[in-house]
C-alpha angles and dihedrals in degrees: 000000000000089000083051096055089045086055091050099047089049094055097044092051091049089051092052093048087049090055091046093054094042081053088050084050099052090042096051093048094045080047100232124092138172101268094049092052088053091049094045085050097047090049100043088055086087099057073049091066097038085054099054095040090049088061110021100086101058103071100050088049102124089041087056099034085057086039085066105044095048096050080049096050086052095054090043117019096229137103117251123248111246086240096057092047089061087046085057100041101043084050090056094053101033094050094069089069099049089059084045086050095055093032089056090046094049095040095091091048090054096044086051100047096034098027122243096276087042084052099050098052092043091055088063087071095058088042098058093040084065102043088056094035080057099041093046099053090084091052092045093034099228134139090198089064078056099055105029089045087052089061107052098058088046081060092045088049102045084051086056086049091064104032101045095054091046098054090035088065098033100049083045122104102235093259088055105049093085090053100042088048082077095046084079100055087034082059087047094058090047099061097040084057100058087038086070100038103055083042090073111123086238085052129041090320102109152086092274099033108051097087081056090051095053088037089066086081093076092061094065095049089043094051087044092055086049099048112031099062079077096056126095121256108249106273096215087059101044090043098042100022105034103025094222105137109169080055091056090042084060096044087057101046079056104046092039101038089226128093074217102101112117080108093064091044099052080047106061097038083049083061100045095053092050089050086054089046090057103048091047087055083046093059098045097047077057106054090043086064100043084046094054095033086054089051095048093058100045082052 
């Protein structure tokens, strides 16, 4: 009897593997498997929060113009101009595109020097350190916590405007890439959604929840810390950039479900050496113009 039930549990369990394998076939072929759905989702966690912090300032405006003139009226004693209040308030909203501006500059540098996966997880940092630098302004009353606050996660939002692209097409089998260039907007608009939606004056938008509402933004770099270690390393980087190939091989395995993956490979150094080609041919058409352009002058 026992024999019997031992016969049984290895069969089942072969069957199930079986099931599992014929699962890892159908998605392979299909190109999207389960590892490389979870990595699309924990990426694209950060246009998620550019998306929410893009949009998430301008329905609470009276609560945190008022915010502001009243933490002014405390220091001084005396009333804002109107002027200086739209000073104020045009700094607060506009500085979050000036972190996004040099996030979005620096972002090929970081994805170069950390990787695109490194990047992503150390921008969290910077993420979080604005979201409670913006929901604590109300508890230590400063407008400097607001703005400064503002800023960093523009930073922290321009970075994920370079990096998630870039390991979204770089993690993607070659008939996916068109479709997985939308996930990202798809991830904005998102987060633009829900921004509006919890600033609604019967939600968070009110005197004593907008902290809370600023402070959402810590949610989507929290959940991303937590995700994306499992997440494979882009393959691309760690083949072209790193040379480790047998880290790249694994990545792969990972991303396509399959130990198959020479094709990919053969295909991304194909394409590297095509992107060098072209620059090379870049450089010379170049020097050609300036050459003949030179000549003409001295004739």
């Amino acid at each position: 009897m026992d024999t019997m039930s031992g016969q049984l549990l290895v069969s089942d369990r072969i069957a199930g593997h079986r099931r599992a394998s014929d699962c890892c076939r159908q998605q392979y072929r299909s190109g999207l498997t389960c590892m490389l759905v979870f990595a699309i989702f924990s990426a694209v966690l950060g246009m998620f929060q550019f998306g929410y912090n893009t949009g998430v300032i301008n329905a609470p405006q009276k609560i945190l113009e008022d915010f502001i003139a009243n933490v002014y009226k405390t220091r001084t004693n005396k009333y804002m101009t109107e002027e200086m209040l739209a000073l104020l308030w045009s700094v607060t909203v506009s500085v979050f595109a000036v972190g996004g501006m040099i996030g979005g500059i620096s972002g090929g540098l970081v994805a170069d020097i950390c990787g695109r996966k490194c990047g992503l997880l150390l921008n969290n940092a910077i993420a979080i350190f604005g979201a409670t630098l913006m929901s604590s302004s109300q508890l230590f009353r400063s407008i400097e916590c607001l703005i400064i606050g503002r800023f960093t996660i523009g930073l922290s939002c321009g970075l994920n405007t370079a990096l998630v692209p870039m390991y979204l097409s770089e993690i993607a089998p070659m008939t996916l890439r068109g479709a997985l260039g939308t996930v990202s907007q798809l991830g904005v608009t998102i987060g633009l959604l829900l921004s509006q939606i919890l600033g609604l004056p019967v939600i968070l938008g009110t005197r004593d929840g907008w902290p809370f509402l600023l402070g959402v933004a810590f949610i989507p770099a929290v959940l991303q810390l937590l995700l994306l270690p499992m997440c494979p390393e882009s393959p691309r980087y760690l083949l072209i950039s790193k040379g480790r190939i047998t880290e790249a091989r694994y990545a792969l395995q990972r991303l396509r479900c399959t130990s198959d993956v020479e094709d990919d490979i053969e295909e991304m150094r194909i394409e590297d050496r095509a992107q060098q080609q072209e620059a090379r041919t870049k450089d010379r058409d170049g020097e050609v113009v300036v050459t003949t352009t030179f000549k003409h002058r001295l004739c």
